[in-house]
FIMI-740033 format. One line per field, with one value per residue (C-alpha): residue in one letter; y, x, z; residue number from 1. Coordinates in Angstrom, 3 decimals. Each point is the difference from the previous one (the first is absolute). Layout:
BEGIN
residuo [A/...] $
yy [Y/...] $
xx [X/...] $
zz [Z/...] $
num [NUM/...] $
END
This chain:
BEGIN
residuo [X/X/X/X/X/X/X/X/X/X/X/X/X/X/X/X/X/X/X/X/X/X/X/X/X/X/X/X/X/X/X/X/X/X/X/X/X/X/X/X/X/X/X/X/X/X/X/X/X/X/X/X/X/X/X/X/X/X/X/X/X/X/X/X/X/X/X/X/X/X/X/X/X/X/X/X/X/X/X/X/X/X/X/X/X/X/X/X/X/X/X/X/X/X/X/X/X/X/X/X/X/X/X/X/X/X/X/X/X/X/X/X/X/X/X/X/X/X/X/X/X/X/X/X/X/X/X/X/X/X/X/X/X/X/X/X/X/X/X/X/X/X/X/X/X/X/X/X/X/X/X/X/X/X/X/X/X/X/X/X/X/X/X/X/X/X/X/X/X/X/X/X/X/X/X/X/X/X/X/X/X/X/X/X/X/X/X/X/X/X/X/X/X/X/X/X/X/X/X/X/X/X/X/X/X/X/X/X/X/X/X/X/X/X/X/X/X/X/X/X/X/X/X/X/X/X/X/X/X/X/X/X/X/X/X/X/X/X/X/X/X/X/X/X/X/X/X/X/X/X/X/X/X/X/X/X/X/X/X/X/X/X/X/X/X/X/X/X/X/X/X/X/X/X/X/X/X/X/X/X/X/X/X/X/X/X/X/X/X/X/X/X/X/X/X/X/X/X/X/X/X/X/X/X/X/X/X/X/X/X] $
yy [19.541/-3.393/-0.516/-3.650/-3.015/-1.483/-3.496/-1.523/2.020/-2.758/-3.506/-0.001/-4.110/-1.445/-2.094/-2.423/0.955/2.566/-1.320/-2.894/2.802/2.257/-3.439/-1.101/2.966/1.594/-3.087/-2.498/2.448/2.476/3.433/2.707/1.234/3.403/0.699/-1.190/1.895/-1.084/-0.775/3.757/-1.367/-2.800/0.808/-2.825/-1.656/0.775/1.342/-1.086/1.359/-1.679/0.547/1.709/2.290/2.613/-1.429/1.021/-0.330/-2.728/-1.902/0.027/-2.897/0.543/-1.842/0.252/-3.135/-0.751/-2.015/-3.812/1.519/-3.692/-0.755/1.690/-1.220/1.676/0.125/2.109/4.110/-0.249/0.771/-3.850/-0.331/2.644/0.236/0.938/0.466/-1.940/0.688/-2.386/-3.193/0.181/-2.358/-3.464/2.377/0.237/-2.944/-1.478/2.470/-0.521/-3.798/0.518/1.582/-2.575/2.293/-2.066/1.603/-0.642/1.008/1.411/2.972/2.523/1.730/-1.364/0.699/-2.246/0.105/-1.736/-0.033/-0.686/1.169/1.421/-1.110/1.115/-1.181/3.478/-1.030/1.060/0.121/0.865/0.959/0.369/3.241/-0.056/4.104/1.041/0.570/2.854/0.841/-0.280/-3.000/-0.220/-3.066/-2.132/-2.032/-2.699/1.651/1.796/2.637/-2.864/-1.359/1.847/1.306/3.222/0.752/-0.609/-1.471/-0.546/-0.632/-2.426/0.388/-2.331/0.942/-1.581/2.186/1.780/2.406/2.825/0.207/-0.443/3.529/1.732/-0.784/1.296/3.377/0.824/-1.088/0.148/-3.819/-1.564/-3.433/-1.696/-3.801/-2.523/-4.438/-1.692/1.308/2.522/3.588/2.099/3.891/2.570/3.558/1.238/3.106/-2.065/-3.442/-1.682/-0.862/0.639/-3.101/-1.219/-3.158/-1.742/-3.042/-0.244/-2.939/0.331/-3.475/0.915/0.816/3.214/0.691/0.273/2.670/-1.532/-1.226/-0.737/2.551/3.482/2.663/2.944/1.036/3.279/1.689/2.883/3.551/2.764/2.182/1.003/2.551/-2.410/-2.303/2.269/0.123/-3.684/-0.031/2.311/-2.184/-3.170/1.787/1.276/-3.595/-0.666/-2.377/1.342/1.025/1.393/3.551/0.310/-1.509/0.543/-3.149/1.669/-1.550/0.740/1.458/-2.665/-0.535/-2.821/-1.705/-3.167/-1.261/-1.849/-2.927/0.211/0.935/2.686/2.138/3.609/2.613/1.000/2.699/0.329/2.201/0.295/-3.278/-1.784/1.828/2.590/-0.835/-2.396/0.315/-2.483/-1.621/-0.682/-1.017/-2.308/-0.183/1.859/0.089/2.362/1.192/2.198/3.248/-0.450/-3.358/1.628/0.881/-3.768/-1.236/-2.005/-1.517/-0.979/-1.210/-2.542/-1.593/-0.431/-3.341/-0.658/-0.247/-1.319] $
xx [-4.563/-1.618/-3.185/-0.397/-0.230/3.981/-0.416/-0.069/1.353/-0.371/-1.441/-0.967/-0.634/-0.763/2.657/0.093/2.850/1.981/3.929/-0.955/-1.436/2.725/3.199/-1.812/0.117/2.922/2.240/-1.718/-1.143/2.661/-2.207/0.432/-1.639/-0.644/-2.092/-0.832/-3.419/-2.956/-3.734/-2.030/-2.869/1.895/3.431/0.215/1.229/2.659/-0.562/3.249/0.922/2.090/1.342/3.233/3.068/-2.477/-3.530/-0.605/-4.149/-0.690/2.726/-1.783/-1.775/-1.456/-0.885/-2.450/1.524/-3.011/1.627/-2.120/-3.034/0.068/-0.427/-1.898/-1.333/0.414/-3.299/-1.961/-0.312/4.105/3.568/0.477/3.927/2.588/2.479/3.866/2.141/2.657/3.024/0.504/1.662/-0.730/-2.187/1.884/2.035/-3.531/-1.265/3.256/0.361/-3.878/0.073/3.602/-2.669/-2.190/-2.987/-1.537/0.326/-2.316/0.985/-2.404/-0.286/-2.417/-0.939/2.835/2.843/1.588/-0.731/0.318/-2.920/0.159/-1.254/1.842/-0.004/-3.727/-1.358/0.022/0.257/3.014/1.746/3.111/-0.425/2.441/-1.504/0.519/0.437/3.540/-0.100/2.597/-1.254/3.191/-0.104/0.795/3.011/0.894/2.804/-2.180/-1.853/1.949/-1.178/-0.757/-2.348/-1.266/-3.889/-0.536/-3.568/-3.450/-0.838/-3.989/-2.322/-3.273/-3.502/-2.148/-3.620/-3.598/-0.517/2.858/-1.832/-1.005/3.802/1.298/-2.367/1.581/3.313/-0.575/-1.994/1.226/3.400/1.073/0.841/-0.456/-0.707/2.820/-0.963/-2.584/0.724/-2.959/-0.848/2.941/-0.281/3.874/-0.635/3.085/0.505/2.593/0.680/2.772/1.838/0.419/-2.413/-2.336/-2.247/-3.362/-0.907/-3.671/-1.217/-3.842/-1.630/-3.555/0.024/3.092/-0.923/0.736/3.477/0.409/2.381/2.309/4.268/1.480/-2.934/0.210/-1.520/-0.514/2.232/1.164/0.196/2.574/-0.282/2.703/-1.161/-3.421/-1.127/-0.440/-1.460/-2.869/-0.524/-0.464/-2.240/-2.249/-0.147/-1.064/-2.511/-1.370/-0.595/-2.116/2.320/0.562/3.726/1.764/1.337/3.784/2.017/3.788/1.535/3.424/1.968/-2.863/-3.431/-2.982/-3.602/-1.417/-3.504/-1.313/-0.718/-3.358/2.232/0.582/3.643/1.457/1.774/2.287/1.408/3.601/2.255/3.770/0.323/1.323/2.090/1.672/3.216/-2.153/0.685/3.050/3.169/0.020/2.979/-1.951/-3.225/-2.234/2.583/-2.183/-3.322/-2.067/-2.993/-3.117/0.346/-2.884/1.593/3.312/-1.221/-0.622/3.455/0.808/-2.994/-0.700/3.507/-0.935/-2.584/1.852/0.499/4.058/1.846/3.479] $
zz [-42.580/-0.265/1.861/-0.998/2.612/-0.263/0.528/3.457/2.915/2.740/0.833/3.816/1.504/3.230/1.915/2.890/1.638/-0.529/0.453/-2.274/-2.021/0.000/0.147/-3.498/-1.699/0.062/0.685/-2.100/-2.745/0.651/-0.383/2.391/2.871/-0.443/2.869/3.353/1.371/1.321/-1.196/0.199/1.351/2.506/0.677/2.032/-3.054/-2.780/-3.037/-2.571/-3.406/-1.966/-3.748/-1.180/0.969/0.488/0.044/-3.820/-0.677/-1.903/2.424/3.340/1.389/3.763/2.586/3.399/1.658/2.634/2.442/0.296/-2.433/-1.813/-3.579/-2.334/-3.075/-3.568/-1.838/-2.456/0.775/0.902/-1.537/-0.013/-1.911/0.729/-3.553/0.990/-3.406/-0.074/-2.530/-2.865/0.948/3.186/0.720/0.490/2.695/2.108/-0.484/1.330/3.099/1.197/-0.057/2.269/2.779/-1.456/-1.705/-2.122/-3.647/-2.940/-3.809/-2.528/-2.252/-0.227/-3.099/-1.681/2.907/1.658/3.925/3.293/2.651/4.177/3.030/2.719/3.812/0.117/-3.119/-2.175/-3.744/-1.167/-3.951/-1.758/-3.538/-2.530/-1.537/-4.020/0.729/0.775/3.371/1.000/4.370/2.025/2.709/3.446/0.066/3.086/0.563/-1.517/-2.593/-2.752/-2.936/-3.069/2.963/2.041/0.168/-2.265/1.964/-1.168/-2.907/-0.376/2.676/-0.574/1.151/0.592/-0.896/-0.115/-3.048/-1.863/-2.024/2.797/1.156/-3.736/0.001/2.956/-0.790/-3.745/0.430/3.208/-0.022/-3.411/-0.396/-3.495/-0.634/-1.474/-0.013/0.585/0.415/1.223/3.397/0.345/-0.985/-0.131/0.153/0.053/0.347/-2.807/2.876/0.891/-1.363/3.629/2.913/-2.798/-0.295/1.448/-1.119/1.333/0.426/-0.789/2.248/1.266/1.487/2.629/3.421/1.770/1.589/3.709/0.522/2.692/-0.611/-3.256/-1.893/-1.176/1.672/-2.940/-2.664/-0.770/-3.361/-0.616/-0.890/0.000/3.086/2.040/-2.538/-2.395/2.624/0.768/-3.576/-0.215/3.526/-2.368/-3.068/2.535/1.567/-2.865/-0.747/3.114/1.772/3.575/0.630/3.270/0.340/-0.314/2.819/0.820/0.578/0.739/-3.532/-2.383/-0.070/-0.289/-1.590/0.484/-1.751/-0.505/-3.301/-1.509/0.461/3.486/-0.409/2.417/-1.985/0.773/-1.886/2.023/-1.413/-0.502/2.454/2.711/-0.218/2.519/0.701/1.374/3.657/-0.680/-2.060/-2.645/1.762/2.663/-1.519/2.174/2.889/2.474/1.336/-1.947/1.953/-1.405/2.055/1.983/1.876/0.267/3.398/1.090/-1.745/2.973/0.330/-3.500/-0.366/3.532/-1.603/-3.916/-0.649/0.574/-3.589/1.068] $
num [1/2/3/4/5/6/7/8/9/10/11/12/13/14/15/16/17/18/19/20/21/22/23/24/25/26/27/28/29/30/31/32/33/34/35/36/37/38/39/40/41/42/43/44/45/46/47/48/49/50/51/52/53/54/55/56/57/58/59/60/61/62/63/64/65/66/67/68/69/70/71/72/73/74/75/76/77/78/79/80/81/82/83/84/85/86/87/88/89/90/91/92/93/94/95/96/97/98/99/100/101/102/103/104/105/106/107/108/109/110/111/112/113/114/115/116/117/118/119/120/121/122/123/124/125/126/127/128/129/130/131/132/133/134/135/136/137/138/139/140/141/142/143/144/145/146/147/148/149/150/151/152/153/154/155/156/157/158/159/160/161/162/163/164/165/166/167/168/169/170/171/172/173/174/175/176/177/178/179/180/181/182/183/184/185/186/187/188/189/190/191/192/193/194/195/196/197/198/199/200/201/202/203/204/205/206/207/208/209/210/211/212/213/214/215/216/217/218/219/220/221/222/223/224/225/226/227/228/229/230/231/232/233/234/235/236/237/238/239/240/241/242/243/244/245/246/247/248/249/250/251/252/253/254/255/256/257/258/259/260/261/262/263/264/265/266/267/268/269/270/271/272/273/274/275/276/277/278/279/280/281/282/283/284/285/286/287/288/289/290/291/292/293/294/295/296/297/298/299/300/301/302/303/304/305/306/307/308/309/310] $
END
């Protein structure tokens, strides 16, 4: 059995609104929805998952879409650039379909691939990569959007930190990540548990102000591990390093940790398990209203005051 930390399970952001949200996403970017719930703690307001067929870890990016909460501003102690993999070749295909809904794309290349970089309708920094690693996770296709295009899932995912070294130390003893690569003020760390979704690169800059963690930033990111008994194992190993860390919490899909690091960071360890098609058939995926059992009671209610999405 392997009790190592698989890459990235999920990305969760904060949006504006959530049929802008939800419109650019799977219509612009063609990924799924694979479920429509609501926020635990508010459930006044959507929670969305999107990724592939079957929200695979290491696909899923999330959203709390707080209607009106404004702009935030990406800063130091935050997951500043979220890293989609793009397949080879694919690139001139993006960068023509987001200036048609007129995103403004940039080109670069980071560590020696070839990417493109925009924001989405809130701001969130967003980049396709052409991963040098054969990248074999099966796509969700649109009309649109075909296999030699579209999105494979995650990538990397970049920190911005004040200081790099503390979290370059979590993510090595705790979680297993090496570090691969260092250019100037970038650091690229990888787990070798797993050859996709695999990559944490940060960006070391004490002068950047803190992030205000509003639309178009990240929220936390969530590493991966095969089920809760290995979870527990890893709540252990954090506590054992004196940073504070909540008990395990069922969040219906997946069991969660979650713990700051020194860096300010929120960061969670969610399991395989249960998945997604738990309460839906995969058919079906993110076509109904998914509510937490203890709201399933106030279903009318709840679904009065969600924001209208057609």
């Amino acid at each position: 059995m392997d009790n190592r930390i698989l890459g990235l399970h999920h990305i969760t952001a904060i949006a504006d609104n959530a049929k802008r949200n939800l419109d650019f996403y799977t219509q612009v970017l063609g990924v799924r929805l694979v479920k429509k719930t609501v926020n635990f703690d508010d459930p006044g307001t959507y929670h969305f998952y999107f990724g592939n067929e079957n929200g695979t870890p290491g696909t899923i990016l999330t959203f709390f879409p707080w209607e009106g909460i404004g702009q935030g501003t990406n800063g130091s102690g935050m997951a500043t650039h979220i890293g989609y993999s793009a397949p080879k070749n694919s690139l001139e295909f993006w960068k023509n379909r987001l200036n048609g809904f007129n995103v403004n794309v940039e080109e670069g290349e980071l560590f020696g691939e070839k990417m493109i970089s925009f924001k989405d309708p809130d701001g969130l920094q967003l980049q396709f990569i052409e991963s040098s690693n054969d990248d074999n996770r099966k796509v969700w296709t649109t009309d649109d959007i075909k296999d030699e295009n579209a999105l494979k899932g995650f990538h990397n995912v970049t920190l911005t930190l004040k200081k790099a070294e503390p979290t370059i130390k979590v993510l090595t003893d705790i979680l297993g990540y090496d570090l691969q690569k260092q250019e100037a003020d970038r650091y690229r760390l990888a787990t070798n548990a797993i050859d996709t979704a695999n990559i944490i690169d940060i960006i070391e800059n004490d002068k950047m102000p803190a992030g205000r963690n509003a639309a178009g930033t990240n929220h936390h990111i969530a590493f991966r591990v095969k089920d809760d008994n290995i979870l527990m194992e890893y709540r252990e190993k954090v506590l054992s390093t004196g940073l504070n860390i909540t008990p395990k919490i069922n969040r219906d899909y997946f069991y969660s940790l979650y713990f700051r690091e020194p860096g300010g960071v929120l960061f969670e360890i969610a399991t395989d398990n249960p998945g997604f098609t738990v309460d839906e058939d995969l058919a079906e995926l993110g076509e109904n209203l998914k509510l937490p059992a203890q709201y399933e009671g106030m279903r009318d209610k709840i679904e009065g005051v969600l924001p209208k999405l057609s």
